[in-house]
C-alpha positions as CSV (number, residue, x, y, z in Angstrom):
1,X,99.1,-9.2,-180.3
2,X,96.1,-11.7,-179.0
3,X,97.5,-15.3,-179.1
4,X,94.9,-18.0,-179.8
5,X,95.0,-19.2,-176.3
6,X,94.1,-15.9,-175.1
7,X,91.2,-16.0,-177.0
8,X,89.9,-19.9,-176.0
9,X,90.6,-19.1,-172.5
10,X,87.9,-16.4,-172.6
11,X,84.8,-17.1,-169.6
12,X,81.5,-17.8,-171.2
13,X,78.8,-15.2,-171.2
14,X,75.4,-14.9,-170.4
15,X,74.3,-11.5,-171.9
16,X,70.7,-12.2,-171.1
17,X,68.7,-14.3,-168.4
18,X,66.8,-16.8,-170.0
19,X,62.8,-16.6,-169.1
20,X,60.1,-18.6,-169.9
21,X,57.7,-17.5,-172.7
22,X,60.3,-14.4,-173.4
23,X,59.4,-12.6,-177.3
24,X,61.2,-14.4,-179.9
25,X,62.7,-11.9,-182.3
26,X,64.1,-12.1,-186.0
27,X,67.5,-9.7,-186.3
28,X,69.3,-9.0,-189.7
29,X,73.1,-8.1,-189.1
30,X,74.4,-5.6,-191.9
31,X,78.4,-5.9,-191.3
32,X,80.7,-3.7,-193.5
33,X,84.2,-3.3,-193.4
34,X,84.9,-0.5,-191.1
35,X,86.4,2.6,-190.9
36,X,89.0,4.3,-187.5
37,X,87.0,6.5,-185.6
38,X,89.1,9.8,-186.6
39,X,91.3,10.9,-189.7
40,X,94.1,11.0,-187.5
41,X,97.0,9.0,-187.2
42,X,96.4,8.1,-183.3
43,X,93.0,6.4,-184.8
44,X,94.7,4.5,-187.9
45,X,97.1,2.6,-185.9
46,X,95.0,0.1,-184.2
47,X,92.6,-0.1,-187.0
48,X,95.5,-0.6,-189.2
49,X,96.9,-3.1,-186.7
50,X,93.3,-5.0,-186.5
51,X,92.8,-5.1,-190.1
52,X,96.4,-6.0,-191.2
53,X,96.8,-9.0,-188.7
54,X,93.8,-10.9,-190.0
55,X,94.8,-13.8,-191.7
56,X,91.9,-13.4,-194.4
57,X,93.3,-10.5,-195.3
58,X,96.9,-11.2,-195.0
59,X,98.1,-15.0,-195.6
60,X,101.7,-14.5,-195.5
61,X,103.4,-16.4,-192.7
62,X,102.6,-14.6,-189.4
63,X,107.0,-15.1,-188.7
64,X,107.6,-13.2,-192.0
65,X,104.8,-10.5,-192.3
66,X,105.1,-9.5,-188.1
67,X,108.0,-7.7,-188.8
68,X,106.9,-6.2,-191.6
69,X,103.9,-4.8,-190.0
70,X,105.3,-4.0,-186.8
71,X,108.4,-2.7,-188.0
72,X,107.8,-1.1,-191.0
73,X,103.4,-0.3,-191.7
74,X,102.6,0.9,-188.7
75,X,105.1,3.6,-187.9
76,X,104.3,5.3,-191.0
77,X,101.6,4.6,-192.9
78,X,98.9,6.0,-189.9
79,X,100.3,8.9,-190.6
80,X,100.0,9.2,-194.4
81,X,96.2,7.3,-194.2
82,X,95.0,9.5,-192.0
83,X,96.1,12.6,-194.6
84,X,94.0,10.5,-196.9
85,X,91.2,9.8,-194.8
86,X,91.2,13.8,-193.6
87,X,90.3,14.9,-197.8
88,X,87.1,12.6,-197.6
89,X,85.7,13.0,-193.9
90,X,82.3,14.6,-193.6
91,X,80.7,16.8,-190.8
92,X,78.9,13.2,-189.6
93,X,82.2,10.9,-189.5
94,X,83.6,8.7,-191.8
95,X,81.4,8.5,-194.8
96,X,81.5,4.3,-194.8
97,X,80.2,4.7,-190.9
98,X,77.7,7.4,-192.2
99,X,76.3,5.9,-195.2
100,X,75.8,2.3,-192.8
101,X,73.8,4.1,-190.1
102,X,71.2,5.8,-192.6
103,X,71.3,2.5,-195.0
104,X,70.5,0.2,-191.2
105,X,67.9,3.1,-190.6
106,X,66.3,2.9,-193.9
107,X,66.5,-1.0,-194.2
108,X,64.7,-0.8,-190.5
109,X,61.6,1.4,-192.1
110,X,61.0,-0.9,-195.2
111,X,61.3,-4.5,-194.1
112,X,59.0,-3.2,-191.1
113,X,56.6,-1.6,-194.0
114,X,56.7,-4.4,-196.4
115,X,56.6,-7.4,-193.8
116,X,54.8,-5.7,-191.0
117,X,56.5,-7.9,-188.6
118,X,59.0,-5.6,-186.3
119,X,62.4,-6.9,-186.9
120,X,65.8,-6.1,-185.3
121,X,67.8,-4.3,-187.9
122,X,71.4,-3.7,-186.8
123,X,74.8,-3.0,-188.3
124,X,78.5,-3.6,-187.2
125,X,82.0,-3.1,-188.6
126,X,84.1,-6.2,-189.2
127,X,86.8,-3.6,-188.2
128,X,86.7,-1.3,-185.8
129,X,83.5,0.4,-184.2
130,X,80.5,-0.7,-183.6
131,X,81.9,-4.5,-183.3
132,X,80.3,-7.4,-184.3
133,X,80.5,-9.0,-180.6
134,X,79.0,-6.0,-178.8
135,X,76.2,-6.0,-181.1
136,X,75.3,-9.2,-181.5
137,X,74.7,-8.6,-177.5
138,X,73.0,-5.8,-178.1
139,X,70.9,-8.1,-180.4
140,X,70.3,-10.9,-177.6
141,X,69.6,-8.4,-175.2
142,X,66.8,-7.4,-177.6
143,X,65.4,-11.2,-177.8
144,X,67.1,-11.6,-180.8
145,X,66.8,-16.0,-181.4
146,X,66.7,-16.0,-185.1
147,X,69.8,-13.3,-186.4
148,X,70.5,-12.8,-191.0
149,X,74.0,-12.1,-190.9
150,X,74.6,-9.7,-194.4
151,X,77.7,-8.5,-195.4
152,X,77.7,-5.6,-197.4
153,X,80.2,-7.1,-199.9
154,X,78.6,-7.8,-203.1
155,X,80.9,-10.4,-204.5
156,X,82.2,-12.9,-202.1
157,X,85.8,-13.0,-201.3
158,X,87.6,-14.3,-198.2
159,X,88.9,-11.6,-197.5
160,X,85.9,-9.6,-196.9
161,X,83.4,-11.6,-196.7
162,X,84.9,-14.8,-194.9
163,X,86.3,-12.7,-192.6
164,X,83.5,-11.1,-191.3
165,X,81.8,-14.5,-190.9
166,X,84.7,-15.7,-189.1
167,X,84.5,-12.9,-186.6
168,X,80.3,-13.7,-186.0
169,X,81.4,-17.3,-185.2
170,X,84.4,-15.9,-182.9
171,X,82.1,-13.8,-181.1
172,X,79.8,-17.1,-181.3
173,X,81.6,-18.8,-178.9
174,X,81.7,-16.5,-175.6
175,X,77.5,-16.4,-175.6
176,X,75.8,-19.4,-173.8
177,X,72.8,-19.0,-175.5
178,X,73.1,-19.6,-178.9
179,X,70.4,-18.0,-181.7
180,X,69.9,-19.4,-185.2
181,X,72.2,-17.7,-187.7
182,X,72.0,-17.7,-191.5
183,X,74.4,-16.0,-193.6
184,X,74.3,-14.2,-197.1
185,X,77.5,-15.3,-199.2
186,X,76.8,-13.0,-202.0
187,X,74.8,-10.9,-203.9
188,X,76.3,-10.0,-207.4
189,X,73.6,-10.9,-209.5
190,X,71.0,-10.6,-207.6
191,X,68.4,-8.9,-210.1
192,X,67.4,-5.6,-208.0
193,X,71.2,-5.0,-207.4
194,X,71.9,-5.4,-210.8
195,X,69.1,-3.1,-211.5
196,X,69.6,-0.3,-209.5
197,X,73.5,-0.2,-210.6
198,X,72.7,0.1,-213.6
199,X,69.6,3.2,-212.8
200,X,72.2,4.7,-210.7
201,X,74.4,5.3,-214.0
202,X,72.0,6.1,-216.2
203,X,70.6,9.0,-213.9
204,X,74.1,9.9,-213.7
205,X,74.2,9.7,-217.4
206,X,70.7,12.1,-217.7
207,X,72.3,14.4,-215.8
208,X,76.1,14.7,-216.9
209,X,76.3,12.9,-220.6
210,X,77.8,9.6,-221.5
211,X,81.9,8.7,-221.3
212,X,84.3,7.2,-224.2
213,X,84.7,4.8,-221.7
214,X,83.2,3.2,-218.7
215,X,85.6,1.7,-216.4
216,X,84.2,-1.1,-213.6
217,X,86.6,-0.7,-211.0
218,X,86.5,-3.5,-208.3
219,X,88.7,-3.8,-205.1
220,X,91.4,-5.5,-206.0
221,X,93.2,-9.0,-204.0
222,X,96.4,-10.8,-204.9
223,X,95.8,-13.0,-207.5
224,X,96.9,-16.1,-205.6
225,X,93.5,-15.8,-204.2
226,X,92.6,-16.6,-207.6
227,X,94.7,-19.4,-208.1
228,X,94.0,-20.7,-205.1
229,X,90.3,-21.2,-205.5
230,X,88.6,-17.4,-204.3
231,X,86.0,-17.0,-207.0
232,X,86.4,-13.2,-206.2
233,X,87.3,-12.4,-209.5
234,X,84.6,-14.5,-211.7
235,X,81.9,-12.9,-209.7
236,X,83.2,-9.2,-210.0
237,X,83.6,-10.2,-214.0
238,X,79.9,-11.1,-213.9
239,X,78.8,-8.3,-212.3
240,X,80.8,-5.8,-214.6
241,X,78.9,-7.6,-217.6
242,X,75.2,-8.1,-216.3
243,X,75.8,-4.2,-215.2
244,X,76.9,-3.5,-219.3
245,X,74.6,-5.5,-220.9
246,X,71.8,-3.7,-218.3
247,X,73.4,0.0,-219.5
248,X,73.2,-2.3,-223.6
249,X,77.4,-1.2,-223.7
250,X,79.2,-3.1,-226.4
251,X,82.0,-4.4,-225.5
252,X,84.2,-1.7,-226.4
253,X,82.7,0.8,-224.2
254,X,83.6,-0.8,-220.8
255,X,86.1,-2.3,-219.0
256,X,86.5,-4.5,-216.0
257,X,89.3,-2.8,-213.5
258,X,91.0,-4.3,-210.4
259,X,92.2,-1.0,-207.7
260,X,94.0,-0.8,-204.9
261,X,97.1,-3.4,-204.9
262,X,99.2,-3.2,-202.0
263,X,102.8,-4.6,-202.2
264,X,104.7,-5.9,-204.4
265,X,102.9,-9.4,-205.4
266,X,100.8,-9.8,-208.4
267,X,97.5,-8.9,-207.7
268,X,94.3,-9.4,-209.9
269,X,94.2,-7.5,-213.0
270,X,94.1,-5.1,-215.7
271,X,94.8,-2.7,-212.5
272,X,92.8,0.5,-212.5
273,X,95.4,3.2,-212.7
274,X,97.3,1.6,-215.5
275,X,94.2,1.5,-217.9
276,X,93.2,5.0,-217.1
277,X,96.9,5.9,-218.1
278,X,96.6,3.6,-221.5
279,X,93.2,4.9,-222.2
280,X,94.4,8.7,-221.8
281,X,97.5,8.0,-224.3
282,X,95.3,6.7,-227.0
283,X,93.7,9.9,-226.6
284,X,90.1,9.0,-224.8
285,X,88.6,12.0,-224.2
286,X,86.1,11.6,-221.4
287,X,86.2,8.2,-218.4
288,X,83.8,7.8,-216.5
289,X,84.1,5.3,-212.6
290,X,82.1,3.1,-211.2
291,X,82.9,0.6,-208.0
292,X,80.1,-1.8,-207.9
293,X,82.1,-3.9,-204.9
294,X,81.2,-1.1,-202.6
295,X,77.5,0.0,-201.7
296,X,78.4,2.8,-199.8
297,X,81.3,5.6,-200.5
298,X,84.2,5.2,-198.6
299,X,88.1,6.1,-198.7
300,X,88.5,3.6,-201.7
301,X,85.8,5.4,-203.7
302,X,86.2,9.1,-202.9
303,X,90.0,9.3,-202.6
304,X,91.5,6.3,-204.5
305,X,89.3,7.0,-207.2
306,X,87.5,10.6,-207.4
307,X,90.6,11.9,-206.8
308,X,93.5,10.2,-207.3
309,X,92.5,8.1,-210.2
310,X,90.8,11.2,-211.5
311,X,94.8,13.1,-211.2
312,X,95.9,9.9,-212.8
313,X,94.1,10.1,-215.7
314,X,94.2,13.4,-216.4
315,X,98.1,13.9,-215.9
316,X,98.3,10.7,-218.7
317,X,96.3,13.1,-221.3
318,X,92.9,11.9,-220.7
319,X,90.5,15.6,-220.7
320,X,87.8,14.7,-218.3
321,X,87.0,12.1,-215.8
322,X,83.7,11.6,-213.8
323,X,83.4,9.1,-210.7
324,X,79.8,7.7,-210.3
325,X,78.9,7.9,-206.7
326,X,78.2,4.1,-204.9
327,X,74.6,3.4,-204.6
328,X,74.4,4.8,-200.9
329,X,71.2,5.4,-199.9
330,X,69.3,5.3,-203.2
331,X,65.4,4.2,-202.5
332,X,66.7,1.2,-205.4
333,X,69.1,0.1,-203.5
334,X,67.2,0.1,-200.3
335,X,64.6,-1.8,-201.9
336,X,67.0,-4.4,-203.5
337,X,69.0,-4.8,-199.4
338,X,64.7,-5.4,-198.6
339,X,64.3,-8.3,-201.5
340,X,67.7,-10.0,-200.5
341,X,67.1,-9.9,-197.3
342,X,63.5,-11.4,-197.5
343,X,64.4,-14.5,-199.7
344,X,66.7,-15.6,-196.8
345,X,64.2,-15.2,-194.1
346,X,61.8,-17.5,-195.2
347,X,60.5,-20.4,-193.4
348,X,61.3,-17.6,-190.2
349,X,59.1,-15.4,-190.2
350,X,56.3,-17.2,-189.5
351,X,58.0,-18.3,-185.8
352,X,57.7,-14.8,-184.7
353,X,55.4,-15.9,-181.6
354,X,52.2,-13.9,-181.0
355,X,51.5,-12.5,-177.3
356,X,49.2,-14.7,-176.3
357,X,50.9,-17.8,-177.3
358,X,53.9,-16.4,-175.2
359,X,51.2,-15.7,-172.0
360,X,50.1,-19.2,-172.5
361,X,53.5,-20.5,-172.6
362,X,54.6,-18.5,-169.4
363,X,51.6,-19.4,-167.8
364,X,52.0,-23.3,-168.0
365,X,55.8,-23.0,-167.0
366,X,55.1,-21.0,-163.9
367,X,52.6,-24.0,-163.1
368,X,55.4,-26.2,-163.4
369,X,57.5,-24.8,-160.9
370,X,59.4,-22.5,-163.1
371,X,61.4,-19.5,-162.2
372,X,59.6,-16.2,-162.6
């Protein structure tokens, strides 16, 4: 366990010597969640331990919820996570870490295309690997002054999205030479997100037919969150209805669903697994799933859902169940990470220096008695 001395009393670090008349770079930071580096249980303990003992994530008393975790999380549920995490895993890696890299890669190629300035494109995992500090080093090291922080959380919560901010401004305060940062709170209305949801269900729709039922399943949080000001919950409502009223469902044909409760608190709801169990006794023939919190498929989307939710379902009745893959790398997608990510650099772009400005600049410093 780090104590917050621990972490003040850390030396101040220059990852970069400063020269005169240096390139002055524009970075965008994609951060996602993260993912342990293996689907064994050797890897899910001290992800499990990193992700558990943030206090975004968990706000019970640290006296009451240390023995808890120590004693009773992580000597057994590594174990059964990492049987999870082993039904999901591709050739690559962890599908979250997979889908990141090729969505950084693909982001890289279109901002370069459509604002023929080369930027530093970048990604990190609030949990695990690649971490935030090592790459926003990486990012200095690149000449990196101006940096767009994006989490890849749709709808703003603080446990996802604050958290990840909070770890930028930890990392923040070992590097001596500070660059600008801007942040993206959220994106869940942004038009081009809402717009390639809703394409990514109707091509699944061409393809496969339409459900009795769409169900909108968000990541669930504890509904003090709610109560105690998160507006998690009214932004994942107005996603699930912009994302309807884009597909023109009625209100009968969809549903708002809250997944993945952990514990024994009340978390937000209808819960996910419940509805699908209501919705197969009244004798819905066919569900179909989508998770509009998460862009790219992960353990939440390919095991919570596409197959236990699926198992769910049908064991309650229900005859057939289809889960609607995340948006991934869809050229849509791509293209709406490209808009968001150009209305919050403006005003910067245009501070990209040119190369003789910085020869200039150099020039005149060195006459001045400057260090080379």
């Amino acid at each position: 366990m780090i104590l917050s001395s621990e972490l003040t009393s850390q030396p101040m670090t220059s990852q970069s010597i400063y020269q005169h008349g240096s390139p002055s770079r524009t970075g965008i930071l994609l951060i996602n969640l993260g993912t342990p580096d293996a689907p064994t249980a050797k890897a899910l303990r001290p992800y499990l331990k990193q992700f558990l003992s943030d206090q975004r994530v968990i706000e019970i008393p640290r006296l009451l919820w240390w023995p808890i975790l120590y004693g009773f999380i992580l000597p057994f549920r590594p174990k059964k996570s990492a049987e999870k995490y082993a039904q999901i895993w591709m050739p690559e890696g962890s599908p979250l870490k997979v889908h990141t890299e090729r969505q950084t890669a693909l982001l890289r190629k279109t901002v370069q295309t459509q604002i023929q300035t080369e930027l530093i494109v970048e990604y990190a995992m609030n949990i695990g690997t690649p971490s935030i500090p090592e790459v926003l080093e990486k990012m200095q090291a690149q000449g990196c002054e101006r940096i767009l922080v994006i989490p890849l959380f749709p709808q703003y919560s603080s446990s996802s999205t604050a958290s990840a901010i909070d770890n930028v401004c930890a990392a923040m305060k070992n590097i001596r030479n500070l660059p600008e940062i801007r942040t993206v709170k959220q994106y869940h209305e942004h038009p081009s997100y809402i717009a390639a949801l809703a394409q990514n269900v109707r091509d699944y729709w061409d393809k496969n037919g339409q459900p009795d039922k769409l169900i909108i399943s968000f990541h669930g949080v504890p509904r003090k969150n709610l109560d105690n000001g998160d507006p998690y919950h009214c932004l994942c409502q107005k996603t699930g209805r912009l994302l309807a009223e884009a597909l023109k469902l009625n209100a009968d044909q969809y549903q708002v669903c809250f997944q993945s409760r952990f514990g024994r608190a009340e978390w937000l709801t209808p819960y996910t697994d419940i509805t699908l169990k209501q919705l197969a006794k009244v004798h819905t023939q066919r569900v179909d799933v989508v998770c509009p919190g998460f862009v790219s498929d992960c353990l939440e989307t390919l095991e919570e859902i596409a197959i236990e939710a699926k198992e769910t379902f049908i064991k309650a009745g229900g005859q057939e169940f289809h889960y609607i893959p995340c948006l991934n790398e869809r050229d849509d997608w791509i293209q709406a990470l490209t808009d968001i990510t150009k209305n919050h650099l403006q005003g910067w772009l245009n501070l990209e220096n040119k190369k003789e400005e910085l020869a200039l600049s150099r020039a005149r410093a060195l006459e001045m008695g400057a260090k080379d």
